[in-house]
C-alpha positions as MATLAB code, in Angstrom:
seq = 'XXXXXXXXXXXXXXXXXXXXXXXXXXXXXXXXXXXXXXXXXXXXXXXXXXXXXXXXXXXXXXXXXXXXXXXXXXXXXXXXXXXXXXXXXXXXXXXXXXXXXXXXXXXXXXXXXXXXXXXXXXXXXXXXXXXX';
ca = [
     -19.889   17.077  -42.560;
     -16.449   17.846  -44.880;
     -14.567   14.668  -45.741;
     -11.663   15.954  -43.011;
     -13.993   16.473  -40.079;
     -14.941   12.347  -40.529;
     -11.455   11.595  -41.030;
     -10.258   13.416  -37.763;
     -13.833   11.864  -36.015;
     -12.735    8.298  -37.334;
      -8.985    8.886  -36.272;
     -10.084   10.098  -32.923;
     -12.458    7.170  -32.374;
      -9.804    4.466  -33.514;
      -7.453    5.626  -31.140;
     -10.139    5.914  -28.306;
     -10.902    2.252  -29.127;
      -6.771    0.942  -29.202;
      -6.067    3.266  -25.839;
      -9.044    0.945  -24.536;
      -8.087   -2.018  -25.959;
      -4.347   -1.570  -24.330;
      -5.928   -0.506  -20.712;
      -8.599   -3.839  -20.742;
      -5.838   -6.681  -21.885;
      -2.244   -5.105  -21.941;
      -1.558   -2.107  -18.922;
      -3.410   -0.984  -16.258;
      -2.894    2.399  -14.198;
      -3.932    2.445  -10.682;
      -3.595    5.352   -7.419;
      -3.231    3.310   -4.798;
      -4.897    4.234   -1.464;
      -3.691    3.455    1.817;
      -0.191    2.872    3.980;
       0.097   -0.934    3.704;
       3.048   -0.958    1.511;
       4.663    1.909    2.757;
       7.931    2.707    2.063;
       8.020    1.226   -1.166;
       4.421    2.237   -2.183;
       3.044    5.660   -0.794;
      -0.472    6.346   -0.703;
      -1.610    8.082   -3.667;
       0.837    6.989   -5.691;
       0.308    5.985   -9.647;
       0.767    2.349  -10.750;
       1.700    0.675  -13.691;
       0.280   -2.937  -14.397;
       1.157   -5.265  -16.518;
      -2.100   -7.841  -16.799;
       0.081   -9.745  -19.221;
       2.991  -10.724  -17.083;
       1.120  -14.285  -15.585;
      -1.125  -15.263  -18.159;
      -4.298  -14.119  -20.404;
      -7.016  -12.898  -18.466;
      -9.786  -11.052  -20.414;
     -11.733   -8.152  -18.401;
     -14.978   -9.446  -16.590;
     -13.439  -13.299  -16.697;
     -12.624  -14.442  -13.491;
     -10.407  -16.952  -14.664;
      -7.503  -17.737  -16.906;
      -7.520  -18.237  -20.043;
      -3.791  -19.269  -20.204;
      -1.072  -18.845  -18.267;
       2.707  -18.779  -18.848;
       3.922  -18.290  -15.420;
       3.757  -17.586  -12.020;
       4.711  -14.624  -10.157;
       8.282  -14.971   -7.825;
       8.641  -13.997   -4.409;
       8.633  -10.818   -4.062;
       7.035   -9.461   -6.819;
       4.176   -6.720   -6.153;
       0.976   -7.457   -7.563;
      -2.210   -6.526   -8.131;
      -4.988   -9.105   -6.789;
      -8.292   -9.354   -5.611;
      -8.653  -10.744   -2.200;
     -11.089  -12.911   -1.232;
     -13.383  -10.630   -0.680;
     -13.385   -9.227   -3.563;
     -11.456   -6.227   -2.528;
      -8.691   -4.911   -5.345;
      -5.091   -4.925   -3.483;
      -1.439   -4.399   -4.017;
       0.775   -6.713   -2.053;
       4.169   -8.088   -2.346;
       4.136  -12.031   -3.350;
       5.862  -13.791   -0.114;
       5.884  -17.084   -1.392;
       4.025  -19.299   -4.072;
       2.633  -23.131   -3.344;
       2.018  -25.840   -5.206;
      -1.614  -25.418   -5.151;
      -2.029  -22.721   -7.225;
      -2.243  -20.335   -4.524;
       0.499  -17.841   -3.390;
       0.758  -16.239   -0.006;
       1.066  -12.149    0.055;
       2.158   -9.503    2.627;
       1.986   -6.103    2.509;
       5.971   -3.943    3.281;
       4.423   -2.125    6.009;
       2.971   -5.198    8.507;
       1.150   -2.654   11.069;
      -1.207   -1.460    8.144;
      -1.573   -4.304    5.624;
      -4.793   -6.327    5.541;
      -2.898   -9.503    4.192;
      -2.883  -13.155    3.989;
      -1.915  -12.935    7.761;
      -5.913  -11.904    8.320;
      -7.550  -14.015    5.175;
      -4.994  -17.067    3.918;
      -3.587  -17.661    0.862;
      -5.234  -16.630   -2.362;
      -5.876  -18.149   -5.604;
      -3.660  -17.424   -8.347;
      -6.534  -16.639  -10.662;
      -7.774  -13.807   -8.431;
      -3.941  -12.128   -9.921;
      -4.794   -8.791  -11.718;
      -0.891   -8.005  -13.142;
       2.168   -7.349  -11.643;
       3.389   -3.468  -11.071;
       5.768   -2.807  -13.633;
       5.616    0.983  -12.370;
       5.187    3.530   -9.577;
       4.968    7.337   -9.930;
];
C-alpha cells in the first residue's frame, strides 16, 4: 500500500471515529414516526438532539453521570418512557422529585403521561434543538 493510500485510510477512519464520537455524546438525529405532536412535529420529520443540554449521559448508561439542569416547560424532548419505548414529547411541567410530566401537541394521538405518569428525569435522551 503507497504511503497516500494509508494516509487517506487513516484520515477516513479518524473522521469515521469523531462523526461517531459526536452522534454517541454530543447530537443525535432522529425521523420521528407518528402524529402525536402534530402540528409542530410531522411524521417523518428529521430531528436534531442535543444529549448535552441536561446533563452527561454516556450511551448504554441508564443514568446520569452529571447534570447541569433541568429541562423548562415546554421544551420538546427526547425520552424513553417507561416502557422503554423512545418518544418525543413536549415537557408540561417539572416536579420536585426528579420527575417531569410530558404531553404530546396533538392530545387525540399522543401516548403520554396522561396513559403512564410522570417519568424519571434520567430516562431524558436530549432536547430537540432541530426539525427538518
Amino acid at each position: 500500500m503507497k504511503k497516500k493510500d494509508a494516509a487517506i485510510l487513516c484520515d477516513i477512519f479518524l473522521a469515521l471515529v469523531f462523526a461517531l464520537i459526536l452522534k454517541l455524546f454530543f447530537f443525535d438525529f432522529m425521523i420521528t414516526q407518528g402524529e402525536s405532536m402534530d402540528p409542530a412535529i410531522k411524521n417523518g420529520n428529521i430531528l436534531i438532539v442535543n444529549r448535552l443540554a441536561y446533563g452527561l449521559r454516556p450511551p448504554l448508561f441508564n443514568n446520569y453521570l452529571c447534570r447541569w439542569s433541568f429541562p423548562d416547560e415546554g421544551n420538546v424532548i427526547v425520552f424513553y418512557t417507561p416502557a422503554g419505548v423512545l418518544a418525543v414529547k413536549r415537557c408540561a411541567k417539572v416536579l420536585n422529585d426528579g420527575r417531569f410530566i410530558v404531553l404530546g401537541d396533538n392530545s387525540l394521538e399522543s401516548y403520554d403521561s396522561r396513559s403512564y405518569g410522570p417519568v424519571p428525569f434520567d430516562n431524558i435522551l436530549g432536547r430537540v434543538i432541530g426539525i427538518k
